[in-house]
N, C-alpha and C positions, 0 to 999 in steps of 0.2 A: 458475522454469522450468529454468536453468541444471542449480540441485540435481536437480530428478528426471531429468533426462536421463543426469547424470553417476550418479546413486544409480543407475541398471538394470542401464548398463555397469560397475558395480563389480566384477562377477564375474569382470571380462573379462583386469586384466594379470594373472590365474594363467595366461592361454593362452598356446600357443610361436606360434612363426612357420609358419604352413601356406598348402598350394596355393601359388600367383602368388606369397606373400609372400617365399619361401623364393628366387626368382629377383631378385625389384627390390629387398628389402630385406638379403636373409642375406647372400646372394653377391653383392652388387652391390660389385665394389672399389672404383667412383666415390662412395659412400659415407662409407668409411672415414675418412677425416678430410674438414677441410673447406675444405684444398686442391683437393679434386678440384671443390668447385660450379663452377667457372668451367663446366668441360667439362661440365657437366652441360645448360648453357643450348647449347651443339652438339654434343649425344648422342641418338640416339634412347631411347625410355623403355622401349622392351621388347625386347630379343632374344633372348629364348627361344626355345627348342627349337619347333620347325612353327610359328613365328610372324613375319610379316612385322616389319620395323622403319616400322610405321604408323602410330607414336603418337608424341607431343610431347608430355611435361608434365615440364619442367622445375622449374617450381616446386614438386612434389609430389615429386619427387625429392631437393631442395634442403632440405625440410622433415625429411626420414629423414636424409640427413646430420647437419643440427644435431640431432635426435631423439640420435643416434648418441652425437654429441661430447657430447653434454649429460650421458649416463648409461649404463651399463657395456657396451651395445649389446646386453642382452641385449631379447624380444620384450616385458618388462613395461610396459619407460617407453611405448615404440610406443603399446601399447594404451593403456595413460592419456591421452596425445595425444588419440589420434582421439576415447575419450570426450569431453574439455574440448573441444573442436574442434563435436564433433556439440551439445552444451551452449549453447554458442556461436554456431551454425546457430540451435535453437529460439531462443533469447533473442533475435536477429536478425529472427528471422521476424512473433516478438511485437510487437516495433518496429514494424517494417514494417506489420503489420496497422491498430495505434492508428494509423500517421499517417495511412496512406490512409483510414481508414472511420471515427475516431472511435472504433471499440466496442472497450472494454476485453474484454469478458463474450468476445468471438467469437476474437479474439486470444489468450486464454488458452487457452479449449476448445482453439484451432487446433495451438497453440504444443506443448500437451500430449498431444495427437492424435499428433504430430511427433515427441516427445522419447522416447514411448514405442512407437511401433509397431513391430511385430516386421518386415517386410519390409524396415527398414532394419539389418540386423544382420549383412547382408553387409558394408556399406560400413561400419559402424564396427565391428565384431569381426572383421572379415579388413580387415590392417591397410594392404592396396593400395587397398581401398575411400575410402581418404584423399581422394582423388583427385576422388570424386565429394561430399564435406563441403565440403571448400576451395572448387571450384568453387560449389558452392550456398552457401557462406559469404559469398564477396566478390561473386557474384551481388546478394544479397541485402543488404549494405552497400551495394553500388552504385545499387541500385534507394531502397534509405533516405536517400544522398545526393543525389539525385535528385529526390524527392521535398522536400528540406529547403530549405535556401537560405535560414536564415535572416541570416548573415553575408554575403550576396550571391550572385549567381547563379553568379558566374565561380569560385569556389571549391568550391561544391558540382558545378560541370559537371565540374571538372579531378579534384576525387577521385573522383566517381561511376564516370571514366573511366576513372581509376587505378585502384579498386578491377576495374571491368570486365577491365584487361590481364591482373590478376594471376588471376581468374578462367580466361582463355584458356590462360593458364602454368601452371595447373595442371588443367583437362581441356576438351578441345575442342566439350563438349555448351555450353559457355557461348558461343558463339556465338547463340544463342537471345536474348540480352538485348537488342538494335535490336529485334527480335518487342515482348519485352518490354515495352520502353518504347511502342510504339503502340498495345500492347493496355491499357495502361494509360490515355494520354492518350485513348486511344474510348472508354472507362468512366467517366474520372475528370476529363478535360479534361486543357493544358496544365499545369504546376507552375505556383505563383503566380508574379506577376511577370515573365514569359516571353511574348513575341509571337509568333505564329504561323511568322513569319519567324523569330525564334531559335532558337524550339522544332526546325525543321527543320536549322536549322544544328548545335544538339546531336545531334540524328539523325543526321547527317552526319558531325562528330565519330565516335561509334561507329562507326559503317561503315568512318573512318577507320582508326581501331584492329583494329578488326575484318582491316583488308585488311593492316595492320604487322603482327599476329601470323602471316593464311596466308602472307605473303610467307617473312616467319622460318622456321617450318615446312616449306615448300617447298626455300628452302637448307637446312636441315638433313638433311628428310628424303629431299630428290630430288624429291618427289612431295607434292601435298597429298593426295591417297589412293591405297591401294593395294588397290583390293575384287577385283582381279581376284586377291591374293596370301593373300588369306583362306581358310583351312582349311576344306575341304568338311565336313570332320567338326566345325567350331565352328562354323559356318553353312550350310545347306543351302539357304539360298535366294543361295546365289552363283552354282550353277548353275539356275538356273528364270529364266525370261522375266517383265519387269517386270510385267506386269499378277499372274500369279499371285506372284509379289515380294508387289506391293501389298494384294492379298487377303488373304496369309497375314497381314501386317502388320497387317490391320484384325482379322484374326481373333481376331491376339494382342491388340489393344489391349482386346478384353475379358476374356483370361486376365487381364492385369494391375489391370484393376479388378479383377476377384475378388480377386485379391491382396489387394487394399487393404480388401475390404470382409471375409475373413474369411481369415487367415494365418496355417490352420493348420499346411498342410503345406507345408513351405520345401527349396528344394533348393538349393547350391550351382552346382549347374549343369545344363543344359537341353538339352545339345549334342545329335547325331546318336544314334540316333534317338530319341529323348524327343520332340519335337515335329518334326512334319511340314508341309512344305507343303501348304494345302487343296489339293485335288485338282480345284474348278474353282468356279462362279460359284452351283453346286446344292451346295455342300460345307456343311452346315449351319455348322459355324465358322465360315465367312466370311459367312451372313446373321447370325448372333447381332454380328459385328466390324461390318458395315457399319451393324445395328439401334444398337449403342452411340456409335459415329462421330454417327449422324445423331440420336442422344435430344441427344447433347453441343450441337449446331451448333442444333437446335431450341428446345432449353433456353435456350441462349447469345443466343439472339435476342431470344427470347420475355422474358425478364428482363433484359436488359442498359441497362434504365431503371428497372424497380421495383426488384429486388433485385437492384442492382450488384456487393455482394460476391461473392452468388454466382458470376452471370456472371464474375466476372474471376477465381475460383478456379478455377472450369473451365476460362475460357482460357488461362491462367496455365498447369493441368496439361497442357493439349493441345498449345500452343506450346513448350516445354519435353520433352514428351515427341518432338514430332515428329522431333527429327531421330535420335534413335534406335530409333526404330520401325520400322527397314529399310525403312519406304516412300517417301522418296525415293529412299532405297540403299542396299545392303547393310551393315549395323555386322560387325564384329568376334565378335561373337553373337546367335545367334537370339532368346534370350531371358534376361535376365538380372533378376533382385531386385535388383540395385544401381544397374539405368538407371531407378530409379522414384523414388531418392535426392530430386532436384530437383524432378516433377514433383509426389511426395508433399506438399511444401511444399502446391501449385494444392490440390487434393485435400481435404487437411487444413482450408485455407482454409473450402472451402465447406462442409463437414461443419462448422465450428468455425461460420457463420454460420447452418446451419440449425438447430445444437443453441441458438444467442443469441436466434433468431425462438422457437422453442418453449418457450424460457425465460421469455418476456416472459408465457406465461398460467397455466404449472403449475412456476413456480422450482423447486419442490424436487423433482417427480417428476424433472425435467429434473437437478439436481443427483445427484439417488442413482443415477439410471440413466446418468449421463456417469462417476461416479464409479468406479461397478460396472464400464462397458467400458474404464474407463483400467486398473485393475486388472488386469483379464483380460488385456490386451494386453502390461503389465507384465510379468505373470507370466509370459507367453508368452516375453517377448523377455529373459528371464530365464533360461530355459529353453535355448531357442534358441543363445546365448551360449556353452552347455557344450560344444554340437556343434562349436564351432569351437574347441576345447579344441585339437586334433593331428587332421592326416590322418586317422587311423584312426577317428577320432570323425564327423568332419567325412562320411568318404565313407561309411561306414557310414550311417550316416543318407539322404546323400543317394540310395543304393542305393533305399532304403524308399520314396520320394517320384519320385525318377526312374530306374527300373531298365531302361529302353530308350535308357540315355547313356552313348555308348561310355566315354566321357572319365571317366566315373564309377567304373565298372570298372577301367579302366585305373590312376586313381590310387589306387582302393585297392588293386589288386594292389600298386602304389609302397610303402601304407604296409604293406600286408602283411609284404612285404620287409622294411622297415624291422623291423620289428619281430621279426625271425627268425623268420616261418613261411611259409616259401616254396610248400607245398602249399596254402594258401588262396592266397596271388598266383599261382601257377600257375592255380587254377578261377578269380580276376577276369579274368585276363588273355583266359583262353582265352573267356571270355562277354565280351570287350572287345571281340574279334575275331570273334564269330560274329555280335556285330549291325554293326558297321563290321569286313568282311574286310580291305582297303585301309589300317589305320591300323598303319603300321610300326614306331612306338615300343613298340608293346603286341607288335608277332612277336618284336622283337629281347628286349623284357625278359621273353617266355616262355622266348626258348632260353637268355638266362641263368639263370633259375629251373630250368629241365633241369639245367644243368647243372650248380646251387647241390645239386641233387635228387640226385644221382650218377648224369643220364642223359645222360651224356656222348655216348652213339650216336644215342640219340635227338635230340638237341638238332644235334648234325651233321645231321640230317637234314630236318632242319624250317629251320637254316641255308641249306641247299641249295636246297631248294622255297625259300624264300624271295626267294635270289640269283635264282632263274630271271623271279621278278617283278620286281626290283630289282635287275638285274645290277651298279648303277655305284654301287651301297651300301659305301663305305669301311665304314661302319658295322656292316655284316652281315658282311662278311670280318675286319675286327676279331675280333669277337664267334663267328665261325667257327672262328678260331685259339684263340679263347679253349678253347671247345669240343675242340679237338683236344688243350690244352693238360692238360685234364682229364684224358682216358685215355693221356697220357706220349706222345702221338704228335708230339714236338718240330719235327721237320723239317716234317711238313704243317704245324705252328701257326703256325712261323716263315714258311714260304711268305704263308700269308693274313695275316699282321701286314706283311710286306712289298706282300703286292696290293692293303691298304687304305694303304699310305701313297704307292702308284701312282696311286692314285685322288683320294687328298687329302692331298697332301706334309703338311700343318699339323695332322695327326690325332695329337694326343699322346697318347691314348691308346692307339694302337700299339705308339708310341712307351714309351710306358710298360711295356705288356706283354710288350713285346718282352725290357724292362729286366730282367722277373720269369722268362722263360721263359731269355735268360742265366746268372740266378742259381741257375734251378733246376740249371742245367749246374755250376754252380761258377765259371762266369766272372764273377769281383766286378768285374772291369775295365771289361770292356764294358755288364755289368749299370748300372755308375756310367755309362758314357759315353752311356746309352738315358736314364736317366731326371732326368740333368742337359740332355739335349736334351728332353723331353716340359715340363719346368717351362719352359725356353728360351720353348717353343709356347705356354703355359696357364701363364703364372705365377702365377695366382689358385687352379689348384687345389693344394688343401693336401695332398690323399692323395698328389701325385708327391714332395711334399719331406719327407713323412713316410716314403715308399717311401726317400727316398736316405739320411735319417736314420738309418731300421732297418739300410740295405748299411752305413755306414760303422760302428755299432755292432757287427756281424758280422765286418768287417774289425781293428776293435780299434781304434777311432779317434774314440773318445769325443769330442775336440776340435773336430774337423772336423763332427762329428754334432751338437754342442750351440750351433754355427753356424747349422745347417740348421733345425733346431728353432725356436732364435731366430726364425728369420724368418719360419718360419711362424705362430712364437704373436703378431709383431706384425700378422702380414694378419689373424689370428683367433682374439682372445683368448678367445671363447666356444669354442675346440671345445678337447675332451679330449684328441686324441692331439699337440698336439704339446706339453703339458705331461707326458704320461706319456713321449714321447721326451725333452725333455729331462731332465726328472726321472732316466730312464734314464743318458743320456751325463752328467750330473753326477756319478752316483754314482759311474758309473766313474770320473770323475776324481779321488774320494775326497771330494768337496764335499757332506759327508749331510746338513746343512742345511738347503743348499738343494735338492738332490734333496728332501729330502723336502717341504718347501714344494712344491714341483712337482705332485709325485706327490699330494699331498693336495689341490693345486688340481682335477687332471684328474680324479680321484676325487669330486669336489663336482659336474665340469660333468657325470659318467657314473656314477652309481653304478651302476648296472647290470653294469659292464666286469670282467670275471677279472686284467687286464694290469696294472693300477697297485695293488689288493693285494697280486697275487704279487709285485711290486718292492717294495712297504713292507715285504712279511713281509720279505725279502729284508735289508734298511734296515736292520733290529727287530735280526732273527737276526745282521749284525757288529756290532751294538749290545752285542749280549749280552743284548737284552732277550726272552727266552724265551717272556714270556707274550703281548707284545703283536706278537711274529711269527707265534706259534700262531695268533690271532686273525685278522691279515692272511691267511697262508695258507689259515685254514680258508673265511674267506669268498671269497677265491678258487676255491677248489675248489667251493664251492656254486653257481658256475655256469659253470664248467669241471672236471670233474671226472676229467676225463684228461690230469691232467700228471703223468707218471713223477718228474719233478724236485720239484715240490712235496711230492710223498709222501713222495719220498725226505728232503728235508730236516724234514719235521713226524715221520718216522720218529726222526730223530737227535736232534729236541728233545725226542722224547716219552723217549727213550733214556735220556737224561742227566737226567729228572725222577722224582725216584723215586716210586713206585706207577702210572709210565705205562706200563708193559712190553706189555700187552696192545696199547695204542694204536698202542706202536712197531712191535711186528709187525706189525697188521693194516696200517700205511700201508707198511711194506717189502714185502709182500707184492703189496698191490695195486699199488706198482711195478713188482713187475716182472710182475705180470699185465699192464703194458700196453706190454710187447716195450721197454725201454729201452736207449739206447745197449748197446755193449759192454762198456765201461768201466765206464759206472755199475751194468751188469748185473753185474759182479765185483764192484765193492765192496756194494752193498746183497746179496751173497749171503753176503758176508765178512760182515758185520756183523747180518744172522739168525743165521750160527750160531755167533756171538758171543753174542748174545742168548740163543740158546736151548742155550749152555752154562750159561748164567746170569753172562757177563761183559758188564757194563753199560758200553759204550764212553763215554766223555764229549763234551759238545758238541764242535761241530768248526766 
């Protein structure tokens, strides 16, 4: 069982880090080594961007750290994790079945049901979904130890317990386990050995526990919830009145069966407006929600003496699913594929006991046809796995499955960016905002797409309208200045880089820009003093210490630069740019070595980049080595192909190589088709009609 759960997910460590994981894992510097766990047990889990600090899971936290220290930090080992993890969960679950019910036959289907269904593929191929394995892992040990007691009852009560804390410590749906255990002991009786009087005292115990973790939570978090701080746009039943709450809730608890019973089409996200609240008590979704609520509660009754497995897979799924089904309260999201994580387990259960009962009269039809849907769903979640390759894969898809979510839009306009095509993120962003008008992150990274786009007026002006709905947005005056910064309008830029730091003195990124808009003037001084105070603010982000790296290389201060660099490649040895700065400030210091080690690291994390060729050709060419700078340069140029400097130096290699003359024109030429300095506009004129005397200049 193990093997095939891990065999599905095998596709999985080729994927990066995408969506949520990019915040709790990429950028989380309580991560980084594994000094920081302490604070991880009094930190909140999430502080993303439009996101309250409402969640507590330390222990899932604590688990990416070691994940981290263990292996080079990049997104593969993560994923290998959570496969063995999810592996883990099935083999567990297996257990779990043999000892409550005896039936090996029902346990396996169950276990296999589990390891391969595609609606879990958020939680183990989006590697925050950790969160929800661990918790149904030690769920699921705790309920095994529980159950066992063959060494005495007082050691099985104290781990069962202990597996239950670390459960709560890594996601707060495990609260569900007190449910648990009663629904159990009404199906199955007491554990052996146990009097009605102990049995309640173990009860009690939990509840114990149970009330140590919300206390924990409480001090940490301020609050044991916070529904009133929940984003209209990730749940829309925060604002609607409990009863239509509760309705919409029942309505969904039958999208999510469908889920379970055919998973084809999966989305990453559900947000605003993909799913709506029923519109009242005649809303056909809410009779189909309240029809399955009461098949469940009927069934549950009706068999909860003949066929017990059954009954307690259902209950199992319904107690488990209850408290994230917004009907007692609002969750975090209207609807998610990975709040099914646990209950799937109940689910699987009774599906694995109905295929053991139809086994018992037609084995093999029963075998070839469990065979055939394990397969199916395999392949599915096979499949499915690719989409969570990179954002752009991920939201692309979920576009096709959910294209009434704001948040869907939105982050593929993100990865659209990402990926240099700012005219497709300009059409997600703007369809982000025509179905949620109100979602700010998606106005502001339109006008910087304007302004990515050279619509520098335009983007001022959509700024503007914007400020009038969000007047006390550091963020939009930021971003405003950005905007002015674009068409050389310095003085206004500098004004709103100043009004958003009126607004929110700790906005480094003003700070930062402000650094850039200094620089554009020629002031390196102040330039340095703007973005030595922005790292001050945000010392986790790496772009401000790569910005002061690049000032102090421009100043001629390669030493001071290969400091900066330094510290940035120890915050984050996965990114490219501060290996291609150092690699930079080494060379200047004559160290080509090691520059070049650098430079071929950042080259390994970015093959994509113009900036660490043009420094190897760079490397190559005082090498002397002609042919392997050619090489570097020209692949530079093949995705930047407007560097006057480049040309100009593959001009003078080609110069010095005989039977290149043709070559060396054509790259002198295109130099200076592309307006080059002064200077160098002299000499590459010197050295065409050099050339085209027929005096072949030599390397230089």
């Amino acid at each position: 069982m193990f093997c095939l759960a891990v065999l599905v997910y095998s596709n999985t460590p080729g994927n990066g880090f995408v969506f949520d994981d990019r915040v709790i894992i990429e950028q989380n510097p309580l991560i980084r080594s594994l000094d920081g766990i302490p604070r991880l047990f009094v930190t909140p889990y999430w502080t993303g961007e439009g996101r309250a600090n409402r969640l507590y899971r330390p222990l899932t936290t604590a688990t990416f750290a070691l994940n981290r220290a263990l292996g080079n930090g990049g997104p593969s080992g993560f994923h290998l994790v959570n496969a063995l993890l999810h592996g883990t969960s099935a083999v567990l679950l297996f257990l779990l079945l043999v000892r409550l019910f005896r039936l090996r036959w029902m346990a396996l289907g169950a276990s296999a049901l589990f390891a391969v269904h595609p609606v879990l593929t958020e939680s183990v191929a989006g590697l925050v979904g950790r969160a929800e394995i661990l918790s149904t892992l030690f769920l699921l040990a705790a309920l095994l130890l529980d159950r066992g007691g063959e060494g005495g009852r007082g050691p099985a009560v104290l781990g069962s317990l202990g597996f239950f804390f670390l459960a709560l410590l890594s996601k707060e749906n495990a609260l569900a386990y007190p449910a648990l255990l009663i629904l159990t002991d009404l199906l199955l009786g007491p554990p052996k050995g146990t009097s009605r009087r102990g049995r309640r005292g173990e009860i009690a115990a939990a509840l114990a526990v149970a009330a140590v973790y919300l206390l924990l939570r409480w001090k940490v978090l301020g609050s044991l919830m916070e529904t009133s701080a929940i984003p209209e746009v990730d749940n829309l039943l925060v604002g609607v009145p409990a009863w239509r709450r509760i309705l919409t809730g029942l309505a969904l608890s039958a999208r999510y069966l469908g889920l379970f019973l055919f998973p084809a089409r999966l989305s990453a996200d559900y947000s605003a407006r993909e799913i709506e609240p029923v519109s009242g008590i005649l809303d056909p979704a809410c009779w189909l929600g309240i029809a399955v609520a009461g098949a469940f509660l009927i069934l549950f009754h009706r068999f909860r003496r003949r066929l017990v497995p059954l009954s307690w897979g259902m209950g199992f799924a319904a107690v488990s699913f209850f408290l994230v089904s917004n009907i007692p309260f609002p969750v975090g999201t209207i609807f998610a594929e990975r709040l099914l994580y646990l209950p799937l387990a109940g689910l699987c259960a009774g599906a694995g006991f109905l295929a053991s009962v139809a086994a018992e009269k037609r084995p093999r039809t029963v075998a070839a046809v469990g065979a055939a849907v394990l397969a199916l769903l395999a392949a599915r979640t096979w499949e499915r796995n690719r989409d969570w390759r990179d954002d752009f894969s991920l939201f692309r898809s979920a576009a096709r499955v959910s294209p009434r979510s704001a948040r869907v839009h939105y982050n593929l306009g993100n990865a659209y960016r990402r990926r240099g095509e700012p005219a497709r993120a300009e059409e997600s962003y703007r369809a982000c905002l025509e179905i949620y008008p109100d979602f700010e992150p998606a106005g502001r990274n339109l006008g910087v797409v304007l302004v990515e786009l050279g619509r520098g007026a335009e983007a001022i002006e959509f700024f503007r309208q914007a400020l009038e709905r969000h007047p006390e947005s550091a963020s939009l005056h930021n971003n405003l200045g950005n905007a002015y910064r674009s068409l050389g309008r310095g003085a206004e830029a500098e004004a709103e880089y100043n009004r958003a730091l009126e607004m929110g003195p700790s906005s480094a990124d003003a700070r930062n820009n402000l650094g850039a808009l200094f620089l554009d003037r020629g002031d390196a001084a102040w330039a340095e003093v703007e973005f030595r105070e922005a790292i001050r603010l945000s010392p986790d982000r790496i772009a401000f210490r790569v910005n002061l790296g690049n000032l102090l290389l421009q100043r001629g201060d390669p030493a001071r630069a290969a400091r900066v660099f330094r510290e940035a490649k120890e915050r984050e040895p996965l990114l490219p740019e501060p290996h291609r700065g150092l690699g930079e400030a080494l060379l200047g210091e004559g160290r080509i070595l090691e520059a070049e080690a650098e430079l071929m690291r950042s080259l390994s994390l970015n093959p994509s980049q113009w900036e660490a060729p043009a420094l190897l050709g760079y490397l190559h060419q005082r090498r002397g080595d002609g042919g392997q700078a050619i090489r570097f340069y020209l692949e530079s140029l093949s995705r930047k192909p407007d560097q006057p400097e480049l040309h100009r130096n593959l001009g003078i290699l080609y110069s010095g190589t005989g039977g290149t003359r043709d070559k060396a024109l054509e790259h002198f030429r295109r130099c200076l088709a592309l307006n080059p300095p002064p200077g160098m506009e002299k000499e590459i004129r010197d050295l065409l009609e050099a050339l085209e005397r027929g005096t072949i200049p030599g390397p230089r």
